[in-house]
N, C-alpha and C positions, 0 to 999 in steps of 0.2 A: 504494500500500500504506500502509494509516496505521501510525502507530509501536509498536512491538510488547513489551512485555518478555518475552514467551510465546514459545519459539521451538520447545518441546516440548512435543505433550501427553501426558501417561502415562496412558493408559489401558488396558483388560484385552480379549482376549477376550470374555469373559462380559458384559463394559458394551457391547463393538460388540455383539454378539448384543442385548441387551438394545432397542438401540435402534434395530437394524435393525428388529425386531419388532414396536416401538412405532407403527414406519412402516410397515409392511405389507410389508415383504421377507422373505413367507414360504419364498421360494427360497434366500432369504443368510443369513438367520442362525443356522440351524445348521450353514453352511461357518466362520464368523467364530468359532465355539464351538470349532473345530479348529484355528485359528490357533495358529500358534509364538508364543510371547513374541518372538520372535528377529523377527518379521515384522512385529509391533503395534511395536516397537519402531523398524523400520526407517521405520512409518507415521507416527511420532511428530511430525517436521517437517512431512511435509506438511499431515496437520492442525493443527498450528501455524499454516501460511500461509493455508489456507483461511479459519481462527478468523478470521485479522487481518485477511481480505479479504473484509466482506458484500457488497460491489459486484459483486465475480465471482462470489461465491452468488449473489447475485441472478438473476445473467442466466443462472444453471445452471437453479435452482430459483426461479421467482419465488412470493416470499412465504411463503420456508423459513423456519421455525423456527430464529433466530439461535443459540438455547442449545443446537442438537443439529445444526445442516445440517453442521455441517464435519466433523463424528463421521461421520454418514450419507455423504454427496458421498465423502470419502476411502476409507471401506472398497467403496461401491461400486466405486468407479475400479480401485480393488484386485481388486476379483476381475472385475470387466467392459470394463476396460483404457477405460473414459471415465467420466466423471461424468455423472450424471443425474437429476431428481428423485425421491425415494421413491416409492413406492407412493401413501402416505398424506400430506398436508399437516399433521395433526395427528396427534396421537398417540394412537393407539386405546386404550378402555378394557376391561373385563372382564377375567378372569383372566389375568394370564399364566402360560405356560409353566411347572411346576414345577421344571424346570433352570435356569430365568433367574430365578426367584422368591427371589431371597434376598436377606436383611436388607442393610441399609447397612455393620454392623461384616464380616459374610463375608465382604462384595464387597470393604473395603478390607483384608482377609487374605487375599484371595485371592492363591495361591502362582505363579500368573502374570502378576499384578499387580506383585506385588513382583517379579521375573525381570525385569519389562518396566522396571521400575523399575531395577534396577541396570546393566542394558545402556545404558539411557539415560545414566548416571551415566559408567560407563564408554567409553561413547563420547563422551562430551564433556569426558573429564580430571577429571569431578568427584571430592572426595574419596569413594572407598567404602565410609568407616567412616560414613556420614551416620543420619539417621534411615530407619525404615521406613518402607514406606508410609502403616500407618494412626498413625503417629506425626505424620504432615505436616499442618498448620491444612487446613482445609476449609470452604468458603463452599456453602452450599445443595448439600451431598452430593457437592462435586466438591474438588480440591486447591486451595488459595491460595495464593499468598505471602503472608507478612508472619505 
């Protein structure tokens, strides 16, 4: 495992759908759009380990898309109790979906975002007056540190 300071990702509902769809799992991503906060939350870690581990993407998915397999691999596993590659190796273009079709600012207001977001916080002792979601630095439309 290489060394991590990522040990959760916060991410929404609507972003797993987003990118189940991107991959071709027209089966899954209107299940991941019904996700609890409470659930994405609970998935928070594993895709954490995934992120930090491309060696075992690898040999799940060979020649997965590093900026999105451990989104994709985890919510699979999640609902088909193993990992497996997408559909798609890249990410399909043309329209998408008008329910997954919303701006950058929605998605980081969106209100299971931020749910997903304070569970996280509170499951790991953080303090809960912190900032919001879309208050947090962001590096090419996803959260950063620093």
């Amino acid at each position: 495992m290489y060394p991590s300071a990522v040990k959760y990702v916060i991410t929404s509902p609507l972003s797993l759908a987003r990118v189940l769809w991107w991959y071709g799992e027209d089966e899954l991503w209107t299940a991941a759009l019904e996700l609890a906060p409470s659930v994405v939350a609970d998935l928070a870690p594993e895709l954490a380990e995934l992120r930090a581990e491309p060696e075992l993407v690898e040999l799940v998915w060979p020649g997965a898309p590093l900026a999105d397999a451990h989104l994709v691999l985890g919510v699979i596993k999640h609902f088909e109790g193993r990992a497996r590659p997408a559909v798609r190796r890249h990410r399909r273009g043309g329209p998408m979906p008008e329910v997954l079709d919303l701006g950058e600012d929605e998605r980081w207001r969106d209100p299971a975002l931020a749910e997903v977001y304070r569970l996280v916080q509170e499951r790991t002792g953080a303090p809960a007056s912190g900032p919001h979601p879309w208050q947090l630095h962001r590096l090419h439309g996803r959260y950063a540190c620093g």
